[in-house]
N, C-alpha and C positions, 0 to 999 in steps of 0.2 A: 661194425656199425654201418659199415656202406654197402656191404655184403646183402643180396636178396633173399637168400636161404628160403623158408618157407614160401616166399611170395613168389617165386620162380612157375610160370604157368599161372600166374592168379592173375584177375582181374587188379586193376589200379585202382588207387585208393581214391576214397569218395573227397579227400581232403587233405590240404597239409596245414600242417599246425605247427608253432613257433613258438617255446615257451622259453623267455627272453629275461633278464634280470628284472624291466622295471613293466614288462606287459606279457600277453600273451595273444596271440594274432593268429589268424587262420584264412586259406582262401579256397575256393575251386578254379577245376580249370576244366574248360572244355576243349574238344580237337576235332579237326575235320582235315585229313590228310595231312598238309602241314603245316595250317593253320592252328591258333592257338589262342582262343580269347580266358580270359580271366573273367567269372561269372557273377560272384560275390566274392566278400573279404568282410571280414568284423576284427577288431580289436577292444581290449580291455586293461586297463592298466593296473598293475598292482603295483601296493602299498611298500615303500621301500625296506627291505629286508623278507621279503616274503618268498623269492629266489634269490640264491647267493650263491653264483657259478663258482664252481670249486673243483679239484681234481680230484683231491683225496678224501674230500668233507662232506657234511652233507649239502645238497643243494636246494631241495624244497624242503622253506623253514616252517611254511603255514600250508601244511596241504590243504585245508579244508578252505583255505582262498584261493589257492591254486585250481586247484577242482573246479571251481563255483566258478572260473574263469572260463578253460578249458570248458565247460559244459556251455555257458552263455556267448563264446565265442561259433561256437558248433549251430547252436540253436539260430543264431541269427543269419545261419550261412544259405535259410529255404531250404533245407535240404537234410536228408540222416544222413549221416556221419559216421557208420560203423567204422568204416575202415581208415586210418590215418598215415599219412608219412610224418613222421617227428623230426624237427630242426630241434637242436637242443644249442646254447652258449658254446662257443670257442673254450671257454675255458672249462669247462665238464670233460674236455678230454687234452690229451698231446696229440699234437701230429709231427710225427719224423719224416725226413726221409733217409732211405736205411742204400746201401752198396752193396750188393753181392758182385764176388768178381766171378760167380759161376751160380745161376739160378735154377733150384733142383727141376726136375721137367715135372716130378709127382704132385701135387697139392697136398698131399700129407706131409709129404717133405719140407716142402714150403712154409706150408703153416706151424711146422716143429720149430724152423730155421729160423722164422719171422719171431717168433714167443721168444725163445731164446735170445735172441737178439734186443729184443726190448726188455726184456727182465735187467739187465744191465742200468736203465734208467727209471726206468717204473717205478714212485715212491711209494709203491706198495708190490705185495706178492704178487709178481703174475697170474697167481693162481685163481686170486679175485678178481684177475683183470678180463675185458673184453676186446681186445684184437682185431682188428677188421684192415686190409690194403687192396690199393689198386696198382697195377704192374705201372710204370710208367718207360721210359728211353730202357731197349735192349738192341746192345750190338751184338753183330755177328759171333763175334768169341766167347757166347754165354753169359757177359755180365750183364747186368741189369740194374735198375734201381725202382726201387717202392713206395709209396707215399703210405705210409702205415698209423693209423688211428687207434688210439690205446684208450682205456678208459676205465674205471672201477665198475665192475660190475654192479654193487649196489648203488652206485650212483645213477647209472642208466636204470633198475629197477624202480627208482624214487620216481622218475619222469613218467616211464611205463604207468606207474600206478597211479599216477592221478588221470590218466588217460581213461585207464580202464575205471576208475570212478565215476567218470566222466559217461559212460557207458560207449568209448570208442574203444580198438585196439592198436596200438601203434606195432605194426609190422616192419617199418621201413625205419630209420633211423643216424641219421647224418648232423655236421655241424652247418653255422651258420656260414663261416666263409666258404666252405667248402659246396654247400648251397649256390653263394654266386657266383663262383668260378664255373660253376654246372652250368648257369644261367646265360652267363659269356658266350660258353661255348656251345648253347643252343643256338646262337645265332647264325644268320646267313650269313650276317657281318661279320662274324666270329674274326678276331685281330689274326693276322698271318703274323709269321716271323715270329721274335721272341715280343713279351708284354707285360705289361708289371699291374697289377690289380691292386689298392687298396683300400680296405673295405671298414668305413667307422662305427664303434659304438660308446656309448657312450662311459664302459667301462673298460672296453680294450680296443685295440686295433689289428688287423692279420693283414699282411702282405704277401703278395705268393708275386711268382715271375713264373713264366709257361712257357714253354718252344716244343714246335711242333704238337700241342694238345697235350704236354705234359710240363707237369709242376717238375721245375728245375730249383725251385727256391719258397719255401715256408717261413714262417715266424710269426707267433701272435703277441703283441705286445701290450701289456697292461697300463690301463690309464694309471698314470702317476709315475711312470719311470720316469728315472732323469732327462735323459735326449727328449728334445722334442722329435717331434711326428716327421718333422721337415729333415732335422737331421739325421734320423731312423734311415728314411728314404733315402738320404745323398748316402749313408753308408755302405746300405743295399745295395744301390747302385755301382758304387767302385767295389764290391766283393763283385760281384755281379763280370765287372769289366776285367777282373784280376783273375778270381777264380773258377768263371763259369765260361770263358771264350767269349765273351756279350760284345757285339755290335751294335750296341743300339737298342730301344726299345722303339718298333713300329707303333705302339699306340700305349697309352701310361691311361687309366681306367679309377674312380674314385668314388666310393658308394658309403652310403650310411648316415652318420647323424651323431652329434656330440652332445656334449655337455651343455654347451652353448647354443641357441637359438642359428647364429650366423657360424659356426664352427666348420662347416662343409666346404662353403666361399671361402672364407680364411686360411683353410689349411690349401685348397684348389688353386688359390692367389699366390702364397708362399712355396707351391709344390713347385708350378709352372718358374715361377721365378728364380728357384734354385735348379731344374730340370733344365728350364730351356726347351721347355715340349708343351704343346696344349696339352692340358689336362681334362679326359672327357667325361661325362658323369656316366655310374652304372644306370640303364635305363630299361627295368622289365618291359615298358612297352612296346620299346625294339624288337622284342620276341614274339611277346605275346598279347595281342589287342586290350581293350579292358570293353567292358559292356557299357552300355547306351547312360545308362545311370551313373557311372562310375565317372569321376571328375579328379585328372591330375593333379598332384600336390607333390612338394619334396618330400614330407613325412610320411607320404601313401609309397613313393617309390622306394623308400626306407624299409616299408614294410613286405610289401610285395618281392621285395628283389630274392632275397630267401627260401620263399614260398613258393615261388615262381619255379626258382631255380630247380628245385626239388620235387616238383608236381613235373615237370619237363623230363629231367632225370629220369622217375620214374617211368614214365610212356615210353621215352624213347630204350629202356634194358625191357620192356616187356615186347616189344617190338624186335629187339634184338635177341633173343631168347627162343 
């Protein structure tokens, strides 16, 4: 899913789109060298139960609301919309990260070695499954490690097709944290050293740690586990200092939106408290300007950050390519 496959040499998408448990959201972005403002954004909220992030289940319960979303989010964006990047929920798919002590040099290899290696946990056949990794830390002796994105195939078809109802085509296809860690690291600011991101919703929560531009440490954790969110974190952190070599985190990063109205403060208040580190907010506009019309809010950087992060992504591997 992180993979460009088809879109390799193509134009960037006219939009990206976010189709989220309790809404569905969309923005453009424009560029001038590297510069990067955000043009429009629309969102639309749906009815509870109408997405139902799931791994192995299904995920769109009411396509015909899902659609009618997706479609009136597009419309109010000034603009067509054929072509889209897709942010789909954290929980539509796994993300690992996988060790080879020797990584094949061929990409068929790779991709035989990567499948086989997640068939092992994949609660369904690989065979249905869709696959997708990015390289991350490789030392000199061959090994390497992978960040690898698994997912049921008909569950990414469920998403697909309200798209293309929609009359866009989702070409591109990525999760939601994995979106703002993109967004991170579009910046100039981009944190140096090692950095702990984590990013809320109001059904789950994903933490990642990064060093050097690569994810050293994943985990997405579902509202309602027992540990709270603060203890999750202090956990992290001592695997972090035990089993990852961790000196320290240069900068601790916190994005998203809860249950709760004040949930963001609260959790930012008790992070710093148990951390002992400022705690600083994920902030698209750090990246990417917003236009003359567009007026800051917590619940817009909520939604932008995602969207942001993934319309960025995309320019900058077409540019790379």
């Amino acid at each position: 899913m992180s993979l460009l496959t088809a879109w390799l040499n193509s134009p960037p998408p006219d939009a990206a789109v976010e189709i989220a448990a309790g809404r569905v959201s969309a923005a453009t972005l424009t560029t001038r060298g590297e510069s990067a403002t955000v043009q429009a954004y629309a969102v639309e909220t749906l009815p509870a139960g109408a997405v139902v992030p799931s791994l192995a289940s299904h995920n769109i319960i009411d396509r015909g609301v899902v659609t009618t979303a997706v479609r009136t989010v597009l419309e109010r964006l000034g603009t067509r919309a054929s072509r889209v990047a897709l942010v789909l929920p954290d929980a539509a798919a796994k993300v690992s990260l996988i060790h080879f002590d020797q990584v094949p040099a061929r990409r068929d290899d790779l991709d035989q070695l990567v499948r086989w290696q997640m068939r092992k946990s994949a609660p369904f056949s690989i065979d249905d499954a869709c696959v997708s990794y990015t390289p991350c830390a490789r030392s000199a002796d061959g090994s390497g490690e992978l960040v690898v994105v698994l997912a049921k195939r008909s569950v990414i078809e469920e998403y697909e097709r309200v798209c293309a109802d929609a009359g866009a085509y989702a070409g591109l296809i990525d999760l939601t944290s994995l979106s703002v860690l993109n967004l991170i690291l579009a910046s100039s600011r981009a944190p140096a050293g090692d950095w702990l991101a984590i990013y809320m919703r109001p059904e789950d929560t994903s933490i990642a740690i990064v060093r050097g531009g690569h994810v050293i440490f994943f985990r997405s954790r579902p509202e309602g586990d027992h540990d709270t969110l603060t203890d999750l974190v202090h956990q992290t952190a001592m695997y972090y200092q035990d089993r990852l070599a961790g000196q320290g985190f240069s900068r601790v990063l916190l994005g998203g939106s809860g249950r709760a109205p004040d949930a963001l403060d609260v959790t930012r208040h008790s992070l710093e408290t148990r951390l002992g580190t400022r705690v600083e907010p994920i902030d698209p506009t750090s990246v990417a300007a917003l236009s003359d019309r567009i007026g800051v809010t917590p619940d817009l950087l909520d939604v932008l950050a995602p969207l942001t992060g993934m319309l960025l992504r995309t320019r900058r591997e077409m540019v790379s390519v």
